[in-house]
PDB file of N, CA, C and O in Angstrom:
ATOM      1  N   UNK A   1    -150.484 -18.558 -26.606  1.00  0.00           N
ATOM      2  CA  UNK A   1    -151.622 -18.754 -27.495  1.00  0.00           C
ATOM      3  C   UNK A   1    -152.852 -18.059 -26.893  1.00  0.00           C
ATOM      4  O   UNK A   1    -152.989 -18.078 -25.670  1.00  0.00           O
ATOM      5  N   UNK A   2    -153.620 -17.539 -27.558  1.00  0.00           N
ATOM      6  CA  UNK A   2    -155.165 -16.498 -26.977  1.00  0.00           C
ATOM      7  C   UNK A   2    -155.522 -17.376 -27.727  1.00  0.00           C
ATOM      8  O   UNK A   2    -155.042 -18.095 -28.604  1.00  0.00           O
ATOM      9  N   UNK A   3    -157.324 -17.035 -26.771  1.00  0.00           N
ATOM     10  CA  UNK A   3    -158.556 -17.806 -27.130  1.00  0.00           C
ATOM     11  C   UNK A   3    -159.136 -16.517 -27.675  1.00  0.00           C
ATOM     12  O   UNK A   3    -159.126 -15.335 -27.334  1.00  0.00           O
ATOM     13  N   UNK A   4    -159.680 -17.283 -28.732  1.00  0.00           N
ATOM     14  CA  UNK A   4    -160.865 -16.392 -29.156  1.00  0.00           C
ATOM     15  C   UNK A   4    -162.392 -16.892 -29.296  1.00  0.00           C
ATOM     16  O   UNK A   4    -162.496 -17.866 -30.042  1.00  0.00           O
ATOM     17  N   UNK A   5    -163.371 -16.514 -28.841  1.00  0.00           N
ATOM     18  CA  UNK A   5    -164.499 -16.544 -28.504  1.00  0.00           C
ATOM     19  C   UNK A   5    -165.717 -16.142 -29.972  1.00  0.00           C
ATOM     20  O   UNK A   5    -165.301 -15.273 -30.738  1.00  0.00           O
ATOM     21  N   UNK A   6    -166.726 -16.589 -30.208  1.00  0.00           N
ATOM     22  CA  UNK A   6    -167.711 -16.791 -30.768  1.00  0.00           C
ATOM     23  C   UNK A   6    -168.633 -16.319 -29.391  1.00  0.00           C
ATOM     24  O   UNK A   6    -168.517 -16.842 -28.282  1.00  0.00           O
ATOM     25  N   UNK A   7    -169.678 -15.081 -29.775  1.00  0.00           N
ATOM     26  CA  UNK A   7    -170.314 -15.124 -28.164  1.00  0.00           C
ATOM     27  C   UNK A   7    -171.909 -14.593 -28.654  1.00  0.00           C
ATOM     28  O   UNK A   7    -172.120 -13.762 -29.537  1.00  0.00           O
ATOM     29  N   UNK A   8    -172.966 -15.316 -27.824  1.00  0.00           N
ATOM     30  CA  UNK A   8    -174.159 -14.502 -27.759  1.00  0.00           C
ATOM     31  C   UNK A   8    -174.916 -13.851 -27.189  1.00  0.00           C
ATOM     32  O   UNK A   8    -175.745 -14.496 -26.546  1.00  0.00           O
ATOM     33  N   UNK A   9    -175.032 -12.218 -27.124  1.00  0.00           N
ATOM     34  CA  UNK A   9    -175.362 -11.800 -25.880  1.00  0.00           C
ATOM     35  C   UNK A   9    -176.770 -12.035 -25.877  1.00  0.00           C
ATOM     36  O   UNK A   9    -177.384 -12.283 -26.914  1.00  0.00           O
ATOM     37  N   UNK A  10    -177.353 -11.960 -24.654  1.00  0.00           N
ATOM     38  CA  UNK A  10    -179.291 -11.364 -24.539  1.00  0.00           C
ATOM     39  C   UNK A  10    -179.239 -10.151 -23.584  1.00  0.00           C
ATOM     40  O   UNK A  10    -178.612 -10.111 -22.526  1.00  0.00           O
ATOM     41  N   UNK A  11    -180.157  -8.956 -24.236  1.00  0.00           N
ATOM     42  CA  UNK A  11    -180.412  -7.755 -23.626  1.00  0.00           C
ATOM     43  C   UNK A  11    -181.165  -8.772 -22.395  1.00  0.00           C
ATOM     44  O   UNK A  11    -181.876  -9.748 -22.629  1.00  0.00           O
ATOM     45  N   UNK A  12    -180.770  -8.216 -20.987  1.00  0.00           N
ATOM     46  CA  UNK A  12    -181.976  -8.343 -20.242  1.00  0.00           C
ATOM     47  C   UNK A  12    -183.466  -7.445 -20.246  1.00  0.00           C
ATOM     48  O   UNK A  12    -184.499  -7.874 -19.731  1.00  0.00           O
ATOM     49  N   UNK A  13    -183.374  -6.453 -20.761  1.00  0.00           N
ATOM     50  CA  UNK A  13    -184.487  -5.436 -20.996  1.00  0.00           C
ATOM     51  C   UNK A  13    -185.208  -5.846 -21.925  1.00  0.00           C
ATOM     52  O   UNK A  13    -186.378  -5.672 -21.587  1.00  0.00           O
ATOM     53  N   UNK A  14    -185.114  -6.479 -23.311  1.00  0.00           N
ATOM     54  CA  UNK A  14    -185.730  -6.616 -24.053  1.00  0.00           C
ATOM     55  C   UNK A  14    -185.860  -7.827 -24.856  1.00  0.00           C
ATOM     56  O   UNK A  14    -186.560  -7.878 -25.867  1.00  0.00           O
ATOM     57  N   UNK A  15    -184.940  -9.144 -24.235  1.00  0.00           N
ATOM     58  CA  UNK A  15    -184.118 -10.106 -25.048  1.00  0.00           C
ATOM     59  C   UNK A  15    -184.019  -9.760 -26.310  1.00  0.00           C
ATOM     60  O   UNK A  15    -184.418 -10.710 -26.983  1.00  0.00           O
ATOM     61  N   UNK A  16    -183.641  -8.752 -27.075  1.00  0.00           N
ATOM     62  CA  UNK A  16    -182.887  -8.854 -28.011  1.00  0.00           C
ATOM     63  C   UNK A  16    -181.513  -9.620 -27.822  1.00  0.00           C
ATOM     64  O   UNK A  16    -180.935  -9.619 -26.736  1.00  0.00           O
ATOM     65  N   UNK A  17    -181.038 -10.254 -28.908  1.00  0.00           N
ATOM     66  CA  UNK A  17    -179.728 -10.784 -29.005  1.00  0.00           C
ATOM     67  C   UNK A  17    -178.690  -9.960 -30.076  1.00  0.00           C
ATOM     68  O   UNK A  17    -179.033  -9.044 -30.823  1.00  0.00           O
ATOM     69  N   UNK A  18    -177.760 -10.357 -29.984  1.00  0.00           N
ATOM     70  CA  UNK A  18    -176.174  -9.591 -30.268  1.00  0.00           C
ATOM     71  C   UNK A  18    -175.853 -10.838 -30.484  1.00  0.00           C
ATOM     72  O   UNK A  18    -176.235 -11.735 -29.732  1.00  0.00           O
ATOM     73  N   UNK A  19    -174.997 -11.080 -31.700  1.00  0.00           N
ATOM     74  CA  UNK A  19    -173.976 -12.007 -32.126  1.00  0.00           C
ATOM     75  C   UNK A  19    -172.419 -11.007 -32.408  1.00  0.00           C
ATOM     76  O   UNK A  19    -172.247 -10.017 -33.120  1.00  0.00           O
ATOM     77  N   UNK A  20    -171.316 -11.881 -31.384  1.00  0.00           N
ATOM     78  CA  UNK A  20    -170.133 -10.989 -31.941  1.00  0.00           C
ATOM     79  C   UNK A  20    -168.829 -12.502 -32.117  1.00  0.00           C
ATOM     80  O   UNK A  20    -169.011 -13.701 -32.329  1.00  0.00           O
ATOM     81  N   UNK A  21    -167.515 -11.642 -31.895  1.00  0.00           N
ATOM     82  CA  UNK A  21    -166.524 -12.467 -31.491  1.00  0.00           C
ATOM     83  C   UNK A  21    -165.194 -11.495 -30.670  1.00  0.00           C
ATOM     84  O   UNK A  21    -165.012 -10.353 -31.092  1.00  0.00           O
ATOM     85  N   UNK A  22    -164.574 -11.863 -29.853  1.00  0.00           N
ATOM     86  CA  UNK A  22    -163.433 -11.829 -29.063  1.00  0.00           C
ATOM     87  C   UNK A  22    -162.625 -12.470 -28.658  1.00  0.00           C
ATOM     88  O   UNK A  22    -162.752 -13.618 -28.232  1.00  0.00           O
ATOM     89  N   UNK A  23    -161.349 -11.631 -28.745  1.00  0.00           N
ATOM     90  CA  UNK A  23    -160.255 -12.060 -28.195  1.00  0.00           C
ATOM     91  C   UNK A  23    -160.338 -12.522 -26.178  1.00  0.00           C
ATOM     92  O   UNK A  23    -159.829 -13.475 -25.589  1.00  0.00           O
ATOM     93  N   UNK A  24    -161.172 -11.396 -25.652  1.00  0.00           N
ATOM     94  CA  UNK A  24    -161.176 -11.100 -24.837  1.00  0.00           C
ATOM     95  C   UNK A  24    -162.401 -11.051 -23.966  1.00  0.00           C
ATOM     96  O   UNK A  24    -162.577 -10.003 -23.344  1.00  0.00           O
ATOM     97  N   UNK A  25    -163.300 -12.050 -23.821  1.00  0.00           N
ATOM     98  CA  UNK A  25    -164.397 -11.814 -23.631  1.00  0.00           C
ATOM     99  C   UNK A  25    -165.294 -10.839 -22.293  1.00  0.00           C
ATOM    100  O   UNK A  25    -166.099  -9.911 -22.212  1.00  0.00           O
ATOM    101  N   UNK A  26    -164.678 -11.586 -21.580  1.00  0.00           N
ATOM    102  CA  UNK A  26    -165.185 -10.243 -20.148  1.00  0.00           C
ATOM    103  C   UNK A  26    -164.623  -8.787 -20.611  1.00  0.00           C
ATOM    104  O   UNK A  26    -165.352  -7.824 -20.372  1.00  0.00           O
ATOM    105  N   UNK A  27    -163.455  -8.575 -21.218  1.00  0.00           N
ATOM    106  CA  UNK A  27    -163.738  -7.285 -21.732  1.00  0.00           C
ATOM    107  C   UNK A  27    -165.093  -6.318 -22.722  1.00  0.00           C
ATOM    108  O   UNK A  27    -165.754  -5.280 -22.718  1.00  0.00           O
ATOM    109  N   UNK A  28    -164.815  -7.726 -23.554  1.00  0.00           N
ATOM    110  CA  UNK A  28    -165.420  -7.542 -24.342  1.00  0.00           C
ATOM    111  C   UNK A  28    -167.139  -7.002 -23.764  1.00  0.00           C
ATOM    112  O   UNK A  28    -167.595  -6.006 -24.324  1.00  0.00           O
ATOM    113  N   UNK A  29    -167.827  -7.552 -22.892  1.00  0.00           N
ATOM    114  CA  UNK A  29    -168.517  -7.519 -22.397  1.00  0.00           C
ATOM    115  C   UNK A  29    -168.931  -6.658 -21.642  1.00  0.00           C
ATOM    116  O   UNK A  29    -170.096  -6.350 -21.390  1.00  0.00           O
ATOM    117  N   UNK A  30    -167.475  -6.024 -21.052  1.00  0.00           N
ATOM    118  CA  UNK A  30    -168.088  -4.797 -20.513  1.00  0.00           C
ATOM    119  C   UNK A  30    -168.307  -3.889 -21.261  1.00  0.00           C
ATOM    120  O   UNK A  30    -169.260  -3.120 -21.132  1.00  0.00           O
ATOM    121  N   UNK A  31    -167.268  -3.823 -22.363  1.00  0.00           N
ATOM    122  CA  UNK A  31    -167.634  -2.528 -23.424  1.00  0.00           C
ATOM    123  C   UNK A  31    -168.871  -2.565 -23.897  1.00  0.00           C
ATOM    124  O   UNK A  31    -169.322  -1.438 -24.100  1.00  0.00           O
ATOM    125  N   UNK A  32    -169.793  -3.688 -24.220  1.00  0.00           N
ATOM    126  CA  UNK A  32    -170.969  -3.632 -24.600  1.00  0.00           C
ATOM    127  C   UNK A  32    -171.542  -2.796 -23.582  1.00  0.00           C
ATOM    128  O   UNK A  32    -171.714  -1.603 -23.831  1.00  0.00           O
ATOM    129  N   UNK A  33    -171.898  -3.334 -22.335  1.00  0.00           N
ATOM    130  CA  UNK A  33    -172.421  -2.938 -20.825  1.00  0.00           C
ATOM    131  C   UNK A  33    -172.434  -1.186 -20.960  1.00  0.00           C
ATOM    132  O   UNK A  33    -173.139  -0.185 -20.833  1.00  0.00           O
ATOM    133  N   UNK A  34    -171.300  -1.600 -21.261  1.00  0.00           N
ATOM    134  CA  UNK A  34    -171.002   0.809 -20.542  1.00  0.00           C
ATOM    135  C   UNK A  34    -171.157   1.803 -22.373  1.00  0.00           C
ATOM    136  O   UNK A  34    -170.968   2.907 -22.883  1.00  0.00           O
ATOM    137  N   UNK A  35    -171.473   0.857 -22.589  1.00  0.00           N
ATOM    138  CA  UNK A  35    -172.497   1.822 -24.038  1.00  0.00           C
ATOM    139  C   UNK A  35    -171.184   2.335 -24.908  1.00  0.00           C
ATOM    140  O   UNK A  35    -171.371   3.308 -25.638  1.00  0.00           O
ATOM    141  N   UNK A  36    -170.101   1.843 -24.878  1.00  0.00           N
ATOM    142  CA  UNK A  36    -169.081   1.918 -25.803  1.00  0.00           C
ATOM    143  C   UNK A  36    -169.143   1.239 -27.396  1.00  0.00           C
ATOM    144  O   UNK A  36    -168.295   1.575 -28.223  1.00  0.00           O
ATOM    145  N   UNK A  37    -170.046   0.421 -27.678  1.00  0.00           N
ATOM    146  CA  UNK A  37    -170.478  -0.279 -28.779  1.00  0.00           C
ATOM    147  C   UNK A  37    -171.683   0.405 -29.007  1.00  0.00           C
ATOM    148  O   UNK A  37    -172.623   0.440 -28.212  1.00  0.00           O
ATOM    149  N   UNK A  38    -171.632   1.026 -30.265  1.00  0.00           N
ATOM    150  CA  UNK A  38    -172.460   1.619 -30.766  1.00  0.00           C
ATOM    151  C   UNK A  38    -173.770   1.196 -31.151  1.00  0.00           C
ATOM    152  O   UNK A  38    -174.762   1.924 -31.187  1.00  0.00           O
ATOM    153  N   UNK A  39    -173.704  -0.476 -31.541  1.00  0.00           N
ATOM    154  CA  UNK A  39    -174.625  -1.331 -32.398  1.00  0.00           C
ATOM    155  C   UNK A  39    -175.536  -1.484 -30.806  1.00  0.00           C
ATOM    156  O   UNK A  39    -176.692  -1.063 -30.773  1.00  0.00           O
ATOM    157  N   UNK A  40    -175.141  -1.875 -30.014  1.00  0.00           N
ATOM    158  CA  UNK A  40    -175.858  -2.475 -28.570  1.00  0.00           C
ATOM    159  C   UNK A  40    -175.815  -1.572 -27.345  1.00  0.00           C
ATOM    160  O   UNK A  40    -175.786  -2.159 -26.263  1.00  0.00           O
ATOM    161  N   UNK A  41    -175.809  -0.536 -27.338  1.00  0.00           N
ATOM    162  CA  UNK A  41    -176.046   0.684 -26.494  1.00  0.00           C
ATOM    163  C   UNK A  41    -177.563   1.001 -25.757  1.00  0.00           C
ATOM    164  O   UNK A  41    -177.925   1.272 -24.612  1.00  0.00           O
ATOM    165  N   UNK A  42    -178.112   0.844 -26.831  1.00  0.00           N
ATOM    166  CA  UNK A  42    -179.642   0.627 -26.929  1.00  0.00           C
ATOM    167  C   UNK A  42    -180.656  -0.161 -25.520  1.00  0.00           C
ATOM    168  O   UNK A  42    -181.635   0.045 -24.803  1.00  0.00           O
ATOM    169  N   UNK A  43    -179.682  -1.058 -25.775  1.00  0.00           N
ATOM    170  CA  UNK A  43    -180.632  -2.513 -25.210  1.00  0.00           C
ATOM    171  C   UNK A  43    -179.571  -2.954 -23.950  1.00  0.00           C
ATOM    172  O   UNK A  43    -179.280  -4.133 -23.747  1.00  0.00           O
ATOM    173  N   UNK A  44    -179.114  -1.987 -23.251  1.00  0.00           N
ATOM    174  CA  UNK A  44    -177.922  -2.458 -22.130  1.00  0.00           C
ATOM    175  C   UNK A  44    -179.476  -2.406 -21.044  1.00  0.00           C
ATOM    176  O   UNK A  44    -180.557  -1.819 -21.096  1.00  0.00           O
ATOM    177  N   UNK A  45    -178.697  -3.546 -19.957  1.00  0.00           N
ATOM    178  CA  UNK A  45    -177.492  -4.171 -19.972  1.00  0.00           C
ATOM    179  C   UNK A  45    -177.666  -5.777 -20.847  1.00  0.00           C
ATOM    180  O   UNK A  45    -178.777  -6.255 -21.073  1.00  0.00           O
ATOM    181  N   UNK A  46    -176.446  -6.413 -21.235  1.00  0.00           N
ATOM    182  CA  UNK A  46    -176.176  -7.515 -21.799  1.00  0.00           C
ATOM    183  C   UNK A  46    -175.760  -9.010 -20.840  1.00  0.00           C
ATOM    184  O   UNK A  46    -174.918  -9.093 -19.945  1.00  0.00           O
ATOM    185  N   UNK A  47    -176.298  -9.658 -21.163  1.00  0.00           N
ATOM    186  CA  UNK A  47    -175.519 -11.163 -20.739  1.00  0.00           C
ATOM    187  C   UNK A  47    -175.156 -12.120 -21.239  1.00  0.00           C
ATOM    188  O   UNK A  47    -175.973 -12.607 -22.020  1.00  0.00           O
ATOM    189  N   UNK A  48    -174.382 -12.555 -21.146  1.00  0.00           N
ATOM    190  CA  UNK A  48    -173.823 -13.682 -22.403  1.00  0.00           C
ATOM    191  C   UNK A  48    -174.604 -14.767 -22.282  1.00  0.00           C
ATOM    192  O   UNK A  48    -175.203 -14.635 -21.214  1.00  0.00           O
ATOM    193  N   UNK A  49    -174.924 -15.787 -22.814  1.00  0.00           N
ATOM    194  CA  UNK A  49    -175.904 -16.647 -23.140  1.00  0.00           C
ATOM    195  C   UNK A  49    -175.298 -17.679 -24.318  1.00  0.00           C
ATOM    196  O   UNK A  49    -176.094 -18.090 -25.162  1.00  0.00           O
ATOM    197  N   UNK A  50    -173.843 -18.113 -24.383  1.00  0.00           N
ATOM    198  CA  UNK A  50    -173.665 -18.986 -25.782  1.00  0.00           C
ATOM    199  C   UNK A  50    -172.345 -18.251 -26.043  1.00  0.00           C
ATOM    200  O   UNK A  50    -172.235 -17.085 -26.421  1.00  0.00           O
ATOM    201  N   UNK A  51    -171.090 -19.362 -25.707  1.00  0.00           N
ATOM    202  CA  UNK A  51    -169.903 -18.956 -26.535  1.00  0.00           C
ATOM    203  C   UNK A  51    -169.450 -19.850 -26.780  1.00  0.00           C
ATOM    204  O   UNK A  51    -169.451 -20.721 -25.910  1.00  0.00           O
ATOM    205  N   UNK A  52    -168.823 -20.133 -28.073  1.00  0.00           N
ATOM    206  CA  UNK A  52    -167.857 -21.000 -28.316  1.00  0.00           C
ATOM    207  C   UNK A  52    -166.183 -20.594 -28.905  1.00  0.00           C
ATOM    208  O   UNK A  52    -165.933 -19.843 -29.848  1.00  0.00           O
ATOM    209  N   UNK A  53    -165.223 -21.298 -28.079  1.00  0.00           N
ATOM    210  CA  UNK A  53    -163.823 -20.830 -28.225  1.00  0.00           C
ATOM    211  C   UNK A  53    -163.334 -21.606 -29.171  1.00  0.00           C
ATOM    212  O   UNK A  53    -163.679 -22.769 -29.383  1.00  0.00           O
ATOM    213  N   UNK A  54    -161.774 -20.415 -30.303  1.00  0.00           N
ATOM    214  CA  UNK A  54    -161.441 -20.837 -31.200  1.00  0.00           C
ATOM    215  C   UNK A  54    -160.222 -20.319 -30.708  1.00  0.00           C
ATOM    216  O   UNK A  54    -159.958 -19.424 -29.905  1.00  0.00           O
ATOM    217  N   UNK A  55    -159.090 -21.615 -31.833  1.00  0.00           N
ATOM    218  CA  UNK A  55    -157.749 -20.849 -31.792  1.00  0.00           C
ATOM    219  C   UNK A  55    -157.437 -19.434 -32.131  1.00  0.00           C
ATOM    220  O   UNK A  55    -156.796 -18.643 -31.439  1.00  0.00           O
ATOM    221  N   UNK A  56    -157.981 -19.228 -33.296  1.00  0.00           N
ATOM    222  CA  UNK A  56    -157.855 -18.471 -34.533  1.00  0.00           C
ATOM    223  C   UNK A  56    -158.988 -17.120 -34.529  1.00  0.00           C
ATOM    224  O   UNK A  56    -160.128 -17.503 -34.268  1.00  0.00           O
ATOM    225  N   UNK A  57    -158.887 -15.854 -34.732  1.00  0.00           N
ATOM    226  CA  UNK A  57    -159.691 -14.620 -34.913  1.00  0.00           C
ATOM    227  C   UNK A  57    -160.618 -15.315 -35.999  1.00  0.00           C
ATOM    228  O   UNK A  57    -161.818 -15.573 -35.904  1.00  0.00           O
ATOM    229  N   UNK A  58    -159.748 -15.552 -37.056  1.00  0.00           N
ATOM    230  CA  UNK A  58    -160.523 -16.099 -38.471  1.00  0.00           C
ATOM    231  C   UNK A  58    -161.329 -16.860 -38.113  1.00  0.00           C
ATOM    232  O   UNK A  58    -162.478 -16.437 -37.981  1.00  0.00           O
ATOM    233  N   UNK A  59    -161.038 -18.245 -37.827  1.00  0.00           N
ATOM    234  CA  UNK A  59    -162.206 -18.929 -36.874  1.00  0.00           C
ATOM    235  C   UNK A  59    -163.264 -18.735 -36.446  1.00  0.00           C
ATOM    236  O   UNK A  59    -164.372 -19.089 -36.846  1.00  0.00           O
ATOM    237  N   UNK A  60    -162.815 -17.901 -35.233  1.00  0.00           N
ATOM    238  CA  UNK A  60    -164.867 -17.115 -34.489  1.00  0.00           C
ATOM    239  C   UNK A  60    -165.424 -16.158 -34.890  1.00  0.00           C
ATOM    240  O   UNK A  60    -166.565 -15.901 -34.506  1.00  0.00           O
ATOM    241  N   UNK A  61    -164.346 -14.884 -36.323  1.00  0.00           N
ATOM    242  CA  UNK A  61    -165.069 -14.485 -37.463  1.00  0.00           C
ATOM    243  C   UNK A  61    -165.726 -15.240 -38.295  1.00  0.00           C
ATOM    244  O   UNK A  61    -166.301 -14.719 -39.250  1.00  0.00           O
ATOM    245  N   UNK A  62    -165.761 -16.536 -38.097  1.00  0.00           N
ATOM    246  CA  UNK A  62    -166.430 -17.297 -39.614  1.00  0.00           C
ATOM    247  C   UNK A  62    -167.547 -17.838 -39.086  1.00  0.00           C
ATOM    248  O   UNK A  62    -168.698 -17.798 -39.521  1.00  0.00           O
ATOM    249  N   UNK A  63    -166.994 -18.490 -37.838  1.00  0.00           N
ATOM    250  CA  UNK A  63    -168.126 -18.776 -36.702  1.00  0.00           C
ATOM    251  C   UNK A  63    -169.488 -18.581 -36.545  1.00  0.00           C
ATOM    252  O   UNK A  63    -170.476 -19.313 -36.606  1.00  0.00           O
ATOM    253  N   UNK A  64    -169.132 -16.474 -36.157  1.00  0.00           N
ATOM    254  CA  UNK A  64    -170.155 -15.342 -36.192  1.00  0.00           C
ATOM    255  C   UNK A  64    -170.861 -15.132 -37.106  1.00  0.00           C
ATOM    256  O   UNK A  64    -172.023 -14.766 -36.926  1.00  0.00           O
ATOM    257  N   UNK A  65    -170.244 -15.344 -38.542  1.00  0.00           N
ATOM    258  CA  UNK A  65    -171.037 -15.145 -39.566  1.00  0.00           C
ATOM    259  C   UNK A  65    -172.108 -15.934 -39.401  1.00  0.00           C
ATOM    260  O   UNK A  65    -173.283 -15.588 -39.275  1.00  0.00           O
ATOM    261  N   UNK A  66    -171.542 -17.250 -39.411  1.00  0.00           N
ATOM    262  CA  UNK A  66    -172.736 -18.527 -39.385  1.00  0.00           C
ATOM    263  C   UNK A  66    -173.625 -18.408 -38.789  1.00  0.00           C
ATOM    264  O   UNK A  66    -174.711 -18.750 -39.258  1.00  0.00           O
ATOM    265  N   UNK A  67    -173.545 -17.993 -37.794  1.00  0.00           N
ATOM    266  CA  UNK A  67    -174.496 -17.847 -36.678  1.00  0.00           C
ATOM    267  C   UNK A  67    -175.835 -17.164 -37.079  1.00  0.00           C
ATOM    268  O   UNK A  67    -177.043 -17.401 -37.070  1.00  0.00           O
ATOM    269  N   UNK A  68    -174.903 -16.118 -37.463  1.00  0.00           N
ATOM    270  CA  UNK A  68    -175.676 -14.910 -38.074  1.00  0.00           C
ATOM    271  C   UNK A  68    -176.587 -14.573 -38.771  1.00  0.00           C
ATOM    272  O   UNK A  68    -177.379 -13.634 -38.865  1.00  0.00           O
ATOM    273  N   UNK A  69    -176.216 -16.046 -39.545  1.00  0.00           N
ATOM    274  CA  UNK A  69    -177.402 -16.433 -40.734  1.00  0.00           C
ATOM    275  C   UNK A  69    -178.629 -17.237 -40.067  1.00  0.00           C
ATOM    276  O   UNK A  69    -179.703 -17.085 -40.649  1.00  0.00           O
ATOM    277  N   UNK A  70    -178.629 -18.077 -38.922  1.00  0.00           N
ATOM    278  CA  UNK A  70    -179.395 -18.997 -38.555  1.00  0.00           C
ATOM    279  C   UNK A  70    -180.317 -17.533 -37.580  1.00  0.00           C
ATOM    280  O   UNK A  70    -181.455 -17.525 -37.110  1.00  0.00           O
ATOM    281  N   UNK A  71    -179.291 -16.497 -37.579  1.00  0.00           N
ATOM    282  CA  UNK A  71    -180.824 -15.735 -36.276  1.00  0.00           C
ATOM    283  C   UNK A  71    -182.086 -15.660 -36.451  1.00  0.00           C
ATOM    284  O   UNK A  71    -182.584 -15.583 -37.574  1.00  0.00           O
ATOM    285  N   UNK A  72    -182.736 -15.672 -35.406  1.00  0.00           N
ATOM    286  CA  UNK A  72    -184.628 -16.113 -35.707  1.00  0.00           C
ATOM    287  C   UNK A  72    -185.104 -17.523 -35.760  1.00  0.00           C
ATOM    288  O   UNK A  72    -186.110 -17.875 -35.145  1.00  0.00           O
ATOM    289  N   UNK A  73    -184.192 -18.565 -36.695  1.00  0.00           N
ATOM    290  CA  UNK A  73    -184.334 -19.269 -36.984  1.00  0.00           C
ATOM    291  C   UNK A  73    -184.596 -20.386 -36.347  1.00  0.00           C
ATOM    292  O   UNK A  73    -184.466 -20.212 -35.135  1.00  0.00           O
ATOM    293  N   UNK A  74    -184.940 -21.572 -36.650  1.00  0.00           N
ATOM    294  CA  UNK A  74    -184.912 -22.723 -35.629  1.00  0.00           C
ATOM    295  C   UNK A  74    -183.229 -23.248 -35.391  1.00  0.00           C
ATOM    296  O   UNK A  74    -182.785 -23.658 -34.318  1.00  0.00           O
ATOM    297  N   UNK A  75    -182.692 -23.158 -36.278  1.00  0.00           N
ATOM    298  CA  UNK A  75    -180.752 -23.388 -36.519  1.00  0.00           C
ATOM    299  C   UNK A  75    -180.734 -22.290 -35.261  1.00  0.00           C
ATOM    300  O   UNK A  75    -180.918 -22.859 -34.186  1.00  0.00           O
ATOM    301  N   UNK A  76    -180.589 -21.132 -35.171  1.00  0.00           N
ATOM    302  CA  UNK A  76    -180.356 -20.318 -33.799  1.00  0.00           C
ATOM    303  C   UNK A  76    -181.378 -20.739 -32.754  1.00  0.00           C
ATOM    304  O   UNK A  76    -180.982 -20.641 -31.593  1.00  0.00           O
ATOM    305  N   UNK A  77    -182.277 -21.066 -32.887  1.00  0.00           N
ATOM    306  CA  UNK A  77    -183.699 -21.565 -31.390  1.00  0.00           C
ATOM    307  C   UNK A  77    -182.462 -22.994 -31.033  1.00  0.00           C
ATOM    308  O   UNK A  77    -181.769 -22.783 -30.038  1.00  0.00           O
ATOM    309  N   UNK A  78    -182.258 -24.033 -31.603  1.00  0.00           N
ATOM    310  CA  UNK A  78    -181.791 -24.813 -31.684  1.00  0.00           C
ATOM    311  C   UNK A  78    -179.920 -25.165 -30.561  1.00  0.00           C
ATOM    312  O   UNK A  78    -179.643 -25.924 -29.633  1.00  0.00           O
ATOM    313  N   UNK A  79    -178.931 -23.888 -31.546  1.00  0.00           N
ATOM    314  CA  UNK A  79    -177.995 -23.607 -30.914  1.00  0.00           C
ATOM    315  C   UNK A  79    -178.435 -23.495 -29.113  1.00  0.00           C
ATOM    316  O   UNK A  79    -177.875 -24.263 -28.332  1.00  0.00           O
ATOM    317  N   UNK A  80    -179.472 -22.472 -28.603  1.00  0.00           N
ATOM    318  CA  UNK A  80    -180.055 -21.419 -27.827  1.00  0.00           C
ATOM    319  C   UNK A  80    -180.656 -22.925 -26.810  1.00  0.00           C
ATOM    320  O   UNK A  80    -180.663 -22.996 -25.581  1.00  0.00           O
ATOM    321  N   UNK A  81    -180.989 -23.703 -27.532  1.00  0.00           N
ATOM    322  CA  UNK A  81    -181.797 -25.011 -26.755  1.00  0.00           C
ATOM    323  C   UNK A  81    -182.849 -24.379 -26.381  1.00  0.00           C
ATOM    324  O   UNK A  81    -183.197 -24.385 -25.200  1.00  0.00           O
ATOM    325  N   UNK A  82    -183.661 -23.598 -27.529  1.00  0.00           N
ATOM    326  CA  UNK A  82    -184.824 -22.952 -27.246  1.00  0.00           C
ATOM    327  C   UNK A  82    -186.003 -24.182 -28.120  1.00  0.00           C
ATOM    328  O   UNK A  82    -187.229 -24.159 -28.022  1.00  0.00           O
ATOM    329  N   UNK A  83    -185.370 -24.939 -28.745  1.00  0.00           N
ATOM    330  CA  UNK A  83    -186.359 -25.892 -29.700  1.00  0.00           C
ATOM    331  C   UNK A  83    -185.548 -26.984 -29.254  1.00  0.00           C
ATOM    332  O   UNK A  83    -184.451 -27.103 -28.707  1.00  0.00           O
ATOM    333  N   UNK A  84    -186.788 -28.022 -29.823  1.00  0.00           N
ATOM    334  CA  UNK A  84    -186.497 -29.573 -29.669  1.00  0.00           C
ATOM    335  C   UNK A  84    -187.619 -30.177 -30.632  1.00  0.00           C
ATOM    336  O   UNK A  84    -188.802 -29.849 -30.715  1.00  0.00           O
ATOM    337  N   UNK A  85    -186.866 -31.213 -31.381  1.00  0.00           N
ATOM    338  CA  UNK A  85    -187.708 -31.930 -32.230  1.00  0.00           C
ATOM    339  C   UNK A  85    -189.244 -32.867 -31.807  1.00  0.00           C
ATOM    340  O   UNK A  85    -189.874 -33.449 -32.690  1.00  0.00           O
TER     341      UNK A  85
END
């Protein structure tokens, strides 16, 4: 059985964030790092900051989406434990 990962990176250069998902995460991670990902090349290097593991690809694809929608937001400040009521 593989894990698959829900993950959030932060640029250290700029904290921009990256929302993805993997099978494989330290791989995954380096490919961001060595400018093989086209979307996050930009803003290397990356650190992960927020993953959550799923059985299922489908899973931490649906995951990611979600996420995706809350960015900026207090729902992402929140996830991030960047807010508190």
């Amino acid at each position: 059985m593989f894990m698959h990962s829900t993950y959030i990176l932060q640029s250290i250069n700029n904290s921009g964030y990256y929302i993805g998902h993997a099978e494989n995460l330290a791989k995954r991670l380096a490919r961001h790092n060595s400018g093989l990902v086209k979307s996050t090349k930009f803003k290397r290097p990356w650190r992960i900051i927020y993953t959550e593991n799923f059985e299922t690809k489908s899973e931490a694809y649906k995951r990611e989406m979600e996420i995706k929608k809350y960015k900026g937001g207090i729902k992402f400040k929140k996830l991030l434990g960047l807010w508190s009521d």
